[in-house]
N, C-alpha and C positions, 0 to 999 in steps of 0.2 A: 853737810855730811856727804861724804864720798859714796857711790856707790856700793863697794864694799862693807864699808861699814853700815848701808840700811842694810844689806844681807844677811850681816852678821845680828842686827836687831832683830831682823826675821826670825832668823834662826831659833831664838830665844820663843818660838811658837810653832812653827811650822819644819818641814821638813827641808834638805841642801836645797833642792830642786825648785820647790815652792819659795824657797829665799832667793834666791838666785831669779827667778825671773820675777819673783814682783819686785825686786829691786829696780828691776829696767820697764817692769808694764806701762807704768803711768807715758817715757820715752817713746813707747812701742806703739800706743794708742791702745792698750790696755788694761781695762780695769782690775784690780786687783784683786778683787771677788773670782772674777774669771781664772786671773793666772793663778791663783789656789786652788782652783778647781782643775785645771787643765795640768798641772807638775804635781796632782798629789800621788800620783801613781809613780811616780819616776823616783822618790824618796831611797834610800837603802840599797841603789843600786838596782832599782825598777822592783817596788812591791816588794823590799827586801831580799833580793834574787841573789844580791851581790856583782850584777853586771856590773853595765857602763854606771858610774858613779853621779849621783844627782846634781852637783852642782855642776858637772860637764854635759849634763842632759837638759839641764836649766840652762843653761848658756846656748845649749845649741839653737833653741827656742825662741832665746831671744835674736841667735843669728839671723832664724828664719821671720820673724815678725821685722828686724830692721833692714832686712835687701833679699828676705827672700823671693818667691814665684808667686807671683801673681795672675790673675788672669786676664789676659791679652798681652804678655810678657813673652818672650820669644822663648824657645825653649834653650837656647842659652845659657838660664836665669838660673837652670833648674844646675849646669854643671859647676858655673860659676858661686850657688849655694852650694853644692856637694864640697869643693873646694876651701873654700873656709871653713869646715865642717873638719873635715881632713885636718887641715892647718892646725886646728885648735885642739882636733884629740892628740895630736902629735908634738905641739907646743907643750901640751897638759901632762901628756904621760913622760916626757921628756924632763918636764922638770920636778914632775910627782912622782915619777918611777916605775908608774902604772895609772890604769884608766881602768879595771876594774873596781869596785867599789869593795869587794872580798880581799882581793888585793891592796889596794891601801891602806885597810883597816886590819888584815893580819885573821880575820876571824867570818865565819859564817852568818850574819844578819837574819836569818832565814830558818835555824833554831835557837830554844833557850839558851842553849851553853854559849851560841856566838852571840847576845843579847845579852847576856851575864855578863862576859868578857870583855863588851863593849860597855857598857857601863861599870866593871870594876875598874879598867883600864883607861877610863877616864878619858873613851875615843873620840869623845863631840869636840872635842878640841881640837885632834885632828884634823876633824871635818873643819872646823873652822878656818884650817888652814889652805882648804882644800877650796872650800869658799869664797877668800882672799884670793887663794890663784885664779880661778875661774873667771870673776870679777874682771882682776889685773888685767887676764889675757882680751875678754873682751871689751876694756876700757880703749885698749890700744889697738883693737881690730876697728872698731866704731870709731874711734877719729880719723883714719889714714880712709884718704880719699881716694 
């Protein structure tokens, strides 16, 4: 099974964010307790905010767990991270049309009516798709060497 697709398993329980990187923890050197614990906040668009969108805040995560800064890393490390960071929301929004999470979804996560509207509107599917990209992009970030 592709990474995507554990995501998309995830998903089936947890939030974009929380799918998305425990998709790559085990990769990362991360246990999967942890990365549910560390993206449950980033869900919705961060705590339902409707910002940057979870499975682009999941990915970012897993950017920085596989090349990000480390210590005794030259600080480098730190623009070379900013950089593929950039790369990916810009990849992301580019072919999703937006990197907000209110924005892609059309609706407010953060009251009932935008929580109604996302569930009459049958948005998790969306997200799913959003999941897939997320994934995609950094399938092919993490093999280019």
């Amino acid at each position: 099974m592709g990474k995507a697709e554990a995501a998309l398993v995830f998903f089936g329980n947890y939030n974009c964010a929380q799918s998305v990187l425990s998709a790559y923890a085990a990769d990362c050197g991360l246990e999967k307790d942890k990365a549910l614990q560390v993206a449950v906040g980033f869900g919705g668009g961060m705590g339902r905010l409707g910002e940057t969108c979870g499975a682009v805040t999941g990915a970012i995560m897993v950017l920085g767990l596989a090349s990000g800064f480390r210590e005794g890393d030259s600080r480098d490390k730190i623009s070379e991270s900013y950089a593929k960071v950039r790369r990916l929301v810009n990849d992301f929004s580019t072919k999703a049309g937006a990197v907000k999470c209110r924005d892609l979804l059309g609706c407010n996560l953060s009251t009932e009516e935008g929580q109604k509207a996302f569930k009459e509107n049958n948005l998790r599917d969306r997200c799913r798709g959003y999941i897939r990209l997320a994934c995609e992009l950094l399938d092919e970030y993490l093999t280019e060497t």
